[in-house]
BALOBA-1460 file (C-alpha; in Angstrom, 3 decimals):
// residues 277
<rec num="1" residu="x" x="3.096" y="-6.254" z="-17.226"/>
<rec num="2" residu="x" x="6.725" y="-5.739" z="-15.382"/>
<rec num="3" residu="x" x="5.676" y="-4.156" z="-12.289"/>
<rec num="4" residu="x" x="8.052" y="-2.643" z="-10.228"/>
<rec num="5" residu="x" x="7.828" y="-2.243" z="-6.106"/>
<rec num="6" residu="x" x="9.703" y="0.580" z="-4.192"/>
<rec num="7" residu="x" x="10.710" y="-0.217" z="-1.121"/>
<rec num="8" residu="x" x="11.941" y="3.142" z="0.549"/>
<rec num="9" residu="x" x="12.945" y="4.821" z="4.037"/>
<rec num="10" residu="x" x="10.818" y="7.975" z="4.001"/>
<rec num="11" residu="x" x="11.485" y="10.820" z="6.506"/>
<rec num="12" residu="x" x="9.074" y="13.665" z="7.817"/>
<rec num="13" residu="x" x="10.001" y="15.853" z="4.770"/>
<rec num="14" residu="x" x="7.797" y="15.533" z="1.742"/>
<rec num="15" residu="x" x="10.070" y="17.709" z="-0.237"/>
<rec num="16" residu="x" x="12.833" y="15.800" z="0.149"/>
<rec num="17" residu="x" x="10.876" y="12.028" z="0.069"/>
<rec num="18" residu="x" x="9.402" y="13.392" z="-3.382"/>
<rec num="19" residu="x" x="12.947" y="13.977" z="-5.345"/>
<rec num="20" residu="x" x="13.472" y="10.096" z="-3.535"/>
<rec num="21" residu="x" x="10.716" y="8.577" z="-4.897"/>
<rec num="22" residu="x" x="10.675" y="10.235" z="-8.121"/>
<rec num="23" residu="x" x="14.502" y="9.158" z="-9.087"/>
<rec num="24" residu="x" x="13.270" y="5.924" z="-8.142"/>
<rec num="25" residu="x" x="10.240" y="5.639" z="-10.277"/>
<rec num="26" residu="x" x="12.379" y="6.832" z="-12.873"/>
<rec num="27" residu="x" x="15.033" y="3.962" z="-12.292"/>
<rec num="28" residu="x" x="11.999" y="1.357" z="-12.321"/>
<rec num="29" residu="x" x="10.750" y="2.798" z="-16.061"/>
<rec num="30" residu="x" x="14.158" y="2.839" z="-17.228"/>
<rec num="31" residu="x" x="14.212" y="-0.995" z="-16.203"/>
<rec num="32" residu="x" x="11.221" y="-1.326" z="-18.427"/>
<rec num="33" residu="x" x="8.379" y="-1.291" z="-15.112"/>
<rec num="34" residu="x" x="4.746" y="-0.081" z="-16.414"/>
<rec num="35" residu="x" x="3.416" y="-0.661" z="-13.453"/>
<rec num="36" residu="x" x="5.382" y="1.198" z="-10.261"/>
<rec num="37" residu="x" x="4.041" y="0.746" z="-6.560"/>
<rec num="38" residu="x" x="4.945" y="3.000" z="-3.664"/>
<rec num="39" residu="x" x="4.337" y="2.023" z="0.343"/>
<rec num="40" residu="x" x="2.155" y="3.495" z="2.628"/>
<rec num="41" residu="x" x="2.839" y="7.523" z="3.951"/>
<rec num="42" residu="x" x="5.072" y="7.598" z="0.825"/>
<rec num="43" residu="x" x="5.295" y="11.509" z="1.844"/>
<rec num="44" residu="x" x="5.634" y="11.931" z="5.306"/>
<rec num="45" residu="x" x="6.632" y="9.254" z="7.891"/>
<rec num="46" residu="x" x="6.062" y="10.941" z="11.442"/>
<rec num="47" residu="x" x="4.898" y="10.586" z="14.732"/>
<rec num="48" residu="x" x="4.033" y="14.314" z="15.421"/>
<rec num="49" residu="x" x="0.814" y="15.691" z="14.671"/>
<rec num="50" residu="x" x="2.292" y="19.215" z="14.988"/>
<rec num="51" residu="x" x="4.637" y="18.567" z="12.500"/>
<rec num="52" residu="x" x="2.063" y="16.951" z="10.362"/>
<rec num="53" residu="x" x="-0.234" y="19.412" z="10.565"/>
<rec num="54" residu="x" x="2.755" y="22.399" z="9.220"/>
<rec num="55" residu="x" x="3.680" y="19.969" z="6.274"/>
<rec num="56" residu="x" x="0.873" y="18.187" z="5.414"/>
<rec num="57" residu="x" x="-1.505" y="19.198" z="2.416"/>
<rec num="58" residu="x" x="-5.269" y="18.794" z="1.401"/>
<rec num="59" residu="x" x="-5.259" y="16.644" z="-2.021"/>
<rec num="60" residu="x" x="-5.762" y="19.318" z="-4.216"/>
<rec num="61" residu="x" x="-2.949" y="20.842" z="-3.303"/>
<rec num="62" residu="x" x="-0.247" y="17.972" z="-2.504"/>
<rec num="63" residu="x" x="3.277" y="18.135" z="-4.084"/>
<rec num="64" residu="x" x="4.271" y="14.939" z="-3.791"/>
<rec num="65" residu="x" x="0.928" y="14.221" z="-5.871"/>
<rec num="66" residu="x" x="1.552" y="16.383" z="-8.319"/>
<rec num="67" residu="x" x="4.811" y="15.356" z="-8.873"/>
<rec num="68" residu="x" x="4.185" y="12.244" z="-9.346"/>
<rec num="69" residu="x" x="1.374" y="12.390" z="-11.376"/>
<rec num="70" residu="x" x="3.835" y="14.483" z="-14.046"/>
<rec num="71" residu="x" x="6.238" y="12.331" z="-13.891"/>
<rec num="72" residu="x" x="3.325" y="9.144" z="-14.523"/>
<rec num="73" residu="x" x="2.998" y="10.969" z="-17.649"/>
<rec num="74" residu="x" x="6.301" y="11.491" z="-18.851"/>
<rec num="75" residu="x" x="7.023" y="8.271" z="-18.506"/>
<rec num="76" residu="x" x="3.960" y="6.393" z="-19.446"/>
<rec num="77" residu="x" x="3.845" y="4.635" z="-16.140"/>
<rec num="78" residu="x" x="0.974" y="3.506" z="-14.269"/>
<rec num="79" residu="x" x="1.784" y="4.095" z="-10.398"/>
<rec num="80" residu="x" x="-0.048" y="3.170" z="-7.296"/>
<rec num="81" residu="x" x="0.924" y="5.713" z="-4.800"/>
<rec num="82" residu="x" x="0.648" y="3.028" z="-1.546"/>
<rec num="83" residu="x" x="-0.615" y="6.218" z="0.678"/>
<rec num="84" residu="x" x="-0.160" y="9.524" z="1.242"/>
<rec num="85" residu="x" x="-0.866" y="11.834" z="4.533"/>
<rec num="86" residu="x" x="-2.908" y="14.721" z="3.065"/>
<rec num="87" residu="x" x="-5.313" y="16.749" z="5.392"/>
<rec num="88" residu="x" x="-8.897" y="16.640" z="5.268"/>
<rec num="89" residu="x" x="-11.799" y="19.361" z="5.916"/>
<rec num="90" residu="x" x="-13.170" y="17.219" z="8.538"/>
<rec num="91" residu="x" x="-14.214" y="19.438" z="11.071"/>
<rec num="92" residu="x" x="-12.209" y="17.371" z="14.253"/>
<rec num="93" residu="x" x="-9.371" y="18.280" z="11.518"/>
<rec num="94" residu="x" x="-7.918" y="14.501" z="11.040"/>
<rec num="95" residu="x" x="-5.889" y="13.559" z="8.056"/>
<rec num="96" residu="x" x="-6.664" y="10.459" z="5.765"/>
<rec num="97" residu="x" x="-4.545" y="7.359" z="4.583"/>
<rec num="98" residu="x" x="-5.298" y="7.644" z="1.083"/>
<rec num="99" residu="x" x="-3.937" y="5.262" z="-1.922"/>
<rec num="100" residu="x" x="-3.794" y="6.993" z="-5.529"/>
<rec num="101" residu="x" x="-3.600" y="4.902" z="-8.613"/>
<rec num="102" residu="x" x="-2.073" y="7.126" z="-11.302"/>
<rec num="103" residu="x" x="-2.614" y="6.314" z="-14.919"/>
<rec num="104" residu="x" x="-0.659" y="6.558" z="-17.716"/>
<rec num="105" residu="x" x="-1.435" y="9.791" z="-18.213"/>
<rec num="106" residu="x" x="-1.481" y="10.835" z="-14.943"/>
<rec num="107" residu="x" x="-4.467" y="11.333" z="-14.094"/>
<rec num="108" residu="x" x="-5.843" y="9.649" z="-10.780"/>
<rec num="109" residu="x" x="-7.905" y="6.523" z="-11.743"/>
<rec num="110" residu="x" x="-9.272" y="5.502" z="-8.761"/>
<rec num="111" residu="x" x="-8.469" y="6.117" z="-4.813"/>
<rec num="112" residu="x" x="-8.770" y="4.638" z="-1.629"/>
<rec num="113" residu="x" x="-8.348" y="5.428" z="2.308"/>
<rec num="114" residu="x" x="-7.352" y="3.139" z="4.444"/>
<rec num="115" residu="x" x="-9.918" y="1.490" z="6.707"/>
<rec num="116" residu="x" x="-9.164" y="-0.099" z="9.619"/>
<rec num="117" residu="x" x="-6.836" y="2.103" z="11.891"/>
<rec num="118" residu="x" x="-3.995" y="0.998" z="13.579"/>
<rec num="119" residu="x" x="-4.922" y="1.080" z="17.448"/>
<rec num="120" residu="x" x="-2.915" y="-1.310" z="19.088"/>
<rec num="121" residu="x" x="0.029" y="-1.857" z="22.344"/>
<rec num="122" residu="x" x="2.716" y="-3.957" z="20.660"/>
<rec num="123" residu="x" x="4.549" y="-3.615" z="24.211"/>
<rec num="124" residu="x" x="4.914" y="-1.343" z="27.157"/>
<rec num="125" residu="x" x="7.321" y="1.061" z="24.829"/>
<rec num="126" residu="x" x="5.887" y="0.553" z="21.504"/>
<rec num="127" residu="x" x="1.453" y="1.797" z="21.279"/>
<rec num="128" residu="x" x="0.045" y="3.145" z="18.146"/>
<rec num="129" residu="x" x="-3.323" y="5.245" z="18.143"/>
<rec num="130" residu="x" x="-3.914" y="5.930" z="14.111"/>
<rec num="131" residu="x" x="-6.962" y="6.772" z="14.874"/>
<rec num="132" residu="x" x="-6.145" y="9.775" z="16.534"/>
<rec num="133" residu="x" x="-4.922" y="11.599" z="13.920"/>
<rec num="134" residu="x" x="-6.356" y="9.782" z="10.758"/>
<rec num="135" residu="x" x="-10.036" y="9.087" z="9.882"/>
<rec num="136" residu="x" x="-11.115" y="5.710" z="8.627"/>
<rec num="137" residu="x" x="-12.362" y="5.250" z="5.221"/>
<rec num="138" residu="x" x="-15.844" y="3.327" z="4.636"/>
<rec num="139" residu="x" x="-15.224" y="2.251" z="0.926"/>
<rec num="140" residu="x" x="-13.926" y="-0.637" z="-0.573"/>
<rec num="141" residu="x" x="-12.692" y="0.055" z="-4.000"/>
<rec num="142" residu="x" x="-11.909" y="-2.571" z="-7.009"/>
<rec num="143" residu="x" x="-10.055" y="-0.159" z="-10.169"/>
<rec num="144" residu="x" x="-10.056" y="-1.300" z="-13.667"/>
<rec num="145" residu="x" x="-6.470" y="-1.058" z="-15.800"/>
<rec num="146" residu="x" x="-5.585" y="-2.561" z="-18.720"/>
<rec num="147" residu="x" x="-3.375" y="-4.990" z="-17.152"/>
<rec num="148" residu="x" x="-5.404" y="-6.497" z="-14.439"/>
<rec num="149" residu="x" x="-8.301" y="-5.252" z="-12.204"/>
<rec num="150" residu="x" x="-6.700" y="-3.879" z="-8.775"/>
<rec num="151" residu="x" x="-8.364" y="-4.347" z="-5.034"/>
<rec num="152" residu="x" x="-6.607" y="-1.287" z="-2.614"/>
<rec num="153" residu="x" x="-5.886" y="-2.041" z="0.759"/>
<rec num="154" residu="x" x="-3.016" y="-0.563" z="2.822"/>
<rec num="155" residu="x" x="-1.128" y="-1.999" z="5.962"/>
<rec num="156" residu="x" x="-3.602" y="-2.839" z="8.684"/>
<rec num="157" residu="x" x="-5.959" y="-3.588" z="6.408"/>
<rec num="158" residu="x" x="-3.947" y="-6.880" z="5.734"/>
<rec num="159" residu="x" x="-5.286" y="-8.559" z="9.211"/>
<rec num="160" residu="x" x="-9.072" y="-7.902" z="8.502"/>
<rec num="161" residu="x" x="-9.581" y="-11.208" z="5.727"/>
<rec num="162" residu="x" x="-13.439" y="-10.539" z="4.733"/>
<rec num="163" residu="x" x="-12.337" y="-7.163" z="3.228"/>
<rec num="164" residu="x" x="-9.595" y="-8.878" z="0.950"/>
<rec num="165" residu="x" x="-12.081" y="-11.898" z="-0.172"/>
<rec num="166" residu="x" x="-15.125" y="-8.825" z="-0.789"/>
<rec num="167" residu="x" x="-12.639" y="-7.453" z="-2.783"/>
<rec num="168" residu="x" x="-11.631" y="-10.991" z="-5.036"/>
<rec num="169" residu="x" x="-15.559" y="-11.088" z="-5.318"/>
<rec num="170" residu="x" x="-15.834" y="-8.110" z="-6.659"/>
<rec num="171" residu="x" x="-13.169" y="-8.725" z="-9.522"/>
<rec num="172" residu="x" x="-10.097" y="-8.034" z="-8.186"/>
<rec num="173" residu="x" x="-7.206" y="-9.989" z="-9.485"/>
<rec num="174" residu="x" x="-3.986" y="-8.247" z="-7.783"/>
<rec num="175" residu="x" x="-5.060" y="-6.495" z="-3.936"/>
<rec num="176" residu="x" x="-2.185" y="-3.736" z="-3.142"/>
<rec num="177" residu="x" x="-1.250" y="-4.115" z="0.286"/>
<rec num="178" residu="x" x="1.458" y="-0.611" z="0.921"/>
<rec num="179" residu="x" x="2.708" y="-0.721" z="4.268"/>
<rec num="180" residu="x" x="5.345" y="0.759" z="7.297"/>
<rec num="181" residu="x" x="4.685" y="-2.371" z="9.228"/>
<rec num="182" residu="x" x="5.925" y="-1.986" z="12.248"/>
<rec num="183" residu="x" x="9.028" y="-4.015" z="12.822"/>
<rec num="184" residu="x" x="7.798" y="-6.410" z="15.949"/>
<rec num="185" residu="x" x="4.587" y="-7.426" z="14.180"/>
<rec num="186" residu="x" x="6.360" y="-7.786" z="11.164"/>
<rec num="187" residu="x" x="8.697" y="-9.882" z="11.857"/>
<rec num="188" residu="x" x="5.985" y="-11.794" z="13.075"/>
<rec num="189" residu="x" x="3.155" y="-11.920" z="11.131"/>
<rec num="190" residu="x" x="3.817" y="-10.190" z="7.589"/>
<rec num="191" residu="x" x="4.692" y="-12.575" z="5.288"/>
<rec num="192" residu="x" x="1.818" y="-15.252" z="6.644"/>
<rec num="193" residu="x" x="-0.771" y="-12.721" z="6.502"/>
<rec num="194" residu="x" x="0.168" y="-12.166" z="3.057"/>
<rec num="195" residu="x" x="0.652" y="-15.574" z="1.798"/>
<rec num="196" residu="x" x="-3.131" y="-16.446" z="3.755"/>
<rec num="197" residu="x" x="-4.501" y="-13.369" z="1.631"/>
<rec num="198" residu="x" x="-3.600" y="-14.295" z="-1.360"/>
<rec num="199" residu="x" x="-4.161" y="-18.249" z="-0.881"/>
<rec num="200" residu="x" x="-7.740" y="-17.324" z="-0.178"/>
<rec num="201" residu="x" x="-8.503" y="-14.933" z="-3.004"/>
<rec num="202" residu="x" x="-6.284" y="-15.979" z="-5.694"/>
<rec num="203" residu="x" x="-4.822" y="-12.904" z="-5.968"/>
<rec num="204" residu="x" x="-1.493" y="-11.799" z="-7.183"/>
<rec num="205" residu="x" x="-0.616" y="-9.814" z="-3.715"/>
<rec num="206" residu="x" x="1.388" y="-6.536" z="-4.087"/>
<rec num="207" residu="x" x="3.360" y="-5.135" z="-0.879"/>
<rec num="208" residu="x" x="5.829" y="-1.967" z="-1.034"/>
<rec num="209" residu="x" x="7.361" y="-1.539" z="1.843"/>
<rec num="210" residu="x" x="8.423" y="1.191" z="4.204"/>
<rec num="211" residu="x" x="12.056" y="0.111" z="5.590"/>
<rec num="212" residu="x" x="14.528" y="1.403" z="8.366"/>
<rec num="213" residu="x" x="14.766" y="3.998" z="10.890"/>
<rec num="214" residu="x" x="13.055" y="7.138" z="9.745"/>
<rec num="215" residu="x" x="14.313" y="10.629" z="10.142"/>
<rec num="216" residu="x" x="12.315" y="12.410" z="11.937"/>
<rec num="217" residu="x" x="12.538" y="16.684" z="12.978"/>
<rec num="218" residu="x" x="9.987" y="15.639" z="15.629"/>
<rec num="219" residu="x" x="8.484" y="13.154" z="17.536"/>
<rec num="220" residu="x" x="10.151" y="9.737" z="18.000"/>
<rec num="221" residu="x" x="11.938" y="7.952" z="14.662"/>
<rec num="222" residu="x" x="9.874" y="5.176" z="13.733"/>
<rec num="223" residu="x" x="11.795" y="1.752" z="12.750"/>
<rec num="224" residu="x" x="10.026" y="0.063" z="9.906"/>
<rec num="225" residu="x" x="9.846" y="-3.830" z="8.676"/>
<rec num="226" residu="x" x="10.443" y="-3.574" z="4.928"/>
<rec num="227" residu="x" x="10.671" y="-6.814" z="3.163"/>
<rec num="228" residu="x" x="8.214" y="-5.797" z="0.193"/>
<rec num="229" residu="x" x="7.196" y="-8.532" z="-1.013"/>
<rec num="230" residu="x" x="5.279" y="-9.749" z="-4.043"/>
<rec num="231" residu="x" x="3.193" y="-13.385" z="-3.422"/>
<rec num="232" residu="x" x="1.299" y="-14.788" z="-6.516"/>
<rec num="233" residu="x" x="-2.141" y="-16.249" z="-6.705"/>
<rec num="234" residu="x" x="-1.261" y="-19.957" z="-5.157"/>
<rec num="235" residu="x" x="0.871" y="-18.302" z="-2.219"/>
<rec num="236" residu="x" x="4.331" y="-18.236" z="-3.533"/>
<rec num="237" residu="x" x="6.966" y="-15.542" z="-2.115"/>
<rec num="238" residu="x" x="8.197" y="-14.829" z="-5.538"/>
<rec num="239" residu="x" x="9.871" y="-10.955" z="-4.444"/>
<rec num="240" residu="x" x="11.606" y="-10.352" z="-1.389"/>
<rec num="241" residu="x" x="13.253" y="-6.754" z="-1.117"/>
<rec num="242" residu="x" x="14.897" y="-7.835" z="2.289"/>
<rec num="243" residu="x" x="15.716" y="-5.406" z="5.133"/>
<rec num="244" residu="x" x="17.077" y="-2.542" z="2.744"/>
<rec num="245" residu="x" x="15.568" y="0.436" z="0.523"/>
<rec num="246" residu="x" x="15.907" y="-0.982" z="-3.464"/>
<rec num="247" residu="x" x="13.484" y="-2.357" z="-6.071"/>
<rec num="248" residu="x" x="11.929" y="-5.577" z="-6.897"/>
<rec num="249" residu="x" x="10.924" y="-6.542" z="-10.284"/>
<rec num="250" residu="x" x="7.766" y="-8.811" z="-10.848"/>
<rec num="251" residu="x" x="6.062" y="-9.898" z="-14.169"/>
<rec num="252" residu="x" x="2.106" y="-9.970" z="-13.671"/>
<rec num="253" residu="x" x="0.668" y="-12.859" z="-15.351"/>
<rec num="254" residu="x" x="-3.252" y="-12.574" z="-14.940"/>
<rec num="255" residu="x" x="-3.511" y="-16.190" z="-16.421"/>
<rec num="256" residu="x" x="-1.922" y="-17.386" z="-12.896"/>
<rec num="257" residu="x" x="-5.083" y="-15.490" z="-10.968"/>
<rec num="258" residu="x" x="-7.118" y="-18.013" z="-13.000"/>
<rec num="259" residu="x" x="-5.080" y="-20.965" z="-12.952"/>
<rec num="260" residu="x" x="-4.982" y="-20.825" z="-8.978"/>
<rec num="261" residu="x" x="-8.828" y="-20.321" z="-8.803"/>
<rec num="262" residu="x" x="-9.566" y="-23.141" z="-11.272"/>
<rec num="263" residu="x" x="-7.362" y="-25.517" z="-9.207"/>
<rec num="264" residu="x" x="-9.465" y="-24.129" z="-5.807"/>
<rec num="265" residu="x" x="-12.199" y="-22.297" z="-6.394"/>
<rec num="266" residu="x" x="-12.847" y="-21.835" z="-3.121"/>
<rec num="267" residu="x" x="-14.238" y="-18.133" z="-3.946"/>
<rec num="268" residu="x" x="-17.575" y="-19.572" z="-5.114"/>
<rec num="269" residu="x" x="-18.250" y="-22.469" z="-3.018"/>
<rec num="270" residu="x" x="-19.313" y="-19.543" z="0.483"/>
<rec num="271" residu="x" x="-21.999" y="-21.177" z="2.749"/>
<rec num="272" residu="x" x="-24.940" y="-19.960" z="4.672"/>
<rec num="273" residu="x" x="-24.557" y="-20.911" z="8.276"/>
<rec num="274" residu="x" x="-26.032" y="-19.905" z="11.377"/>
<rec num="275" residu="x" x="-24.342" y="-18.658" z="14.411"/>
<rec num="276" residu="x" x="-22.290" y="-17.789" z="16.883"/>
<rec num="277" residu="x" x="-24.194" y="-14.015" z="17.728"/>
């Protein structure tokens, strides 16, 4: 399957990010993509929870969604939407992180939100509280497609290793990984986190990228990583989108998810061992 990953600079206007991200799902089908990934907050990419909270939308009712489901259909595309903001009727009235995979049809085939929240102090100018505005998710989720099975993860979730092998155990053969890494830790850690994840699962490794200095109407702009990059089941950086919006191209081979776990199959030889409490 030629798979296709957007790396893009969103801003804190859906309206605007969806006639983006649209034109470019359109380039990617046009370049013969079935298979189109988006990165994390694909809508909205903002540090204000006022603004959030004005332009945001509960799931039901979420344009850039919609939109993209239509335009899944017209095409004949499946699309993994890495995340989108959308509001939630929790009653302490935070959003979720939630990944869409879109069929060919466009109808939503399976969907995940993000589960470990990004609470950290890069530096003295640079702290993230996720949590304070989003709500975790508590389910893992493996989705069946015609072209491979997919494990959903998104950002953070690329640090927390047990999740990523549950998810190789329970089938998956390529593990999503949308992101807006921030650009310190990324420069960092992101392409060592990814290579380890798929190394250990045998997993083609997927990773759309959020890129650049985001416009923002409020709240500080937020400088993003990028570098999308695609890694196959032994490790190999075979994508690199760089430090720029664009496309990479990628053809999935689900024979190579086998070949690297018949070379180490590492994925059924777990131990029981005792210790440390």
């Amino acid at each position: 399957m030629k798979t296709a990953l957007l790396q893009i600079c969103s801003s804190d206007d859906p309206t605007e990010n969806l006639k983006m991200v649209r034109a470019a799902i359109k380039e990617a089908a046009a370049n013969g993509a079935g298979y189109v990934l988006t990165p994390e907050v694909t809508n909205c990419v903002s540090g204000s929870r006022t603004h959030q909270k004005a332009v945001l939308q509960l799931e039901t009712e979420d344009r850039t969604l919609l939109g993209i489901q239509e335009l899944a259909a017209q095409l004949e595309v499946w699309v993994t939407i890495g995340s989108l903001a959308v509001k939630t009727n929790d009653p302490d009235g935070r959003f979720a992180n939630r990944q869409f995979l879109i069929d060919a049809n466009g109808s939503i085939a399976a969907r995940y939100d993000k589960i470990h929240m990004f609470d950290v102090q890069v530096s003295k100018e640079e702290t993230y509280r996720e949590s304070d505005g989003y709500r975790p998710g508590t389910q893992a989720v493996v989705a069946e497609t015609p072209f491979a099975k997919i494990g959903m993860t998104i950002c953070y979730d690329v640090r927390f290793g047990h999740l990523f092998r549950r998810l190789a155990r329970g089938g998956a053969e390529v593990i999503t990984v949308p992101s807006a890494f921030s650009y310190v830790t990324g420069a960092a850690h992101w392409q060592a986190l990814l290579q380890a994840r798929a190394i250990e699962t045998g997993c083609w490794v997927l990773a759309p990228a959020q890129v650049g200095r985001h416009l923002a109407s409020r709240g500080p702009q937020r400088l993003t990583y990028g570098h999308s990059l695609v890694v196959s089941p032994w490790g190999e950086v075979l994508a690199d989108a760089g430090s720029e919006t664009g496309i990479v191209y990628i053809d999935l081979d689900r024979e190579k998810v086998a070949q690297a776990r018949r070379r180490v199959p590492s994925l059924t030889y777990d131990q029981r061992f005792n210790g440390p409490d």
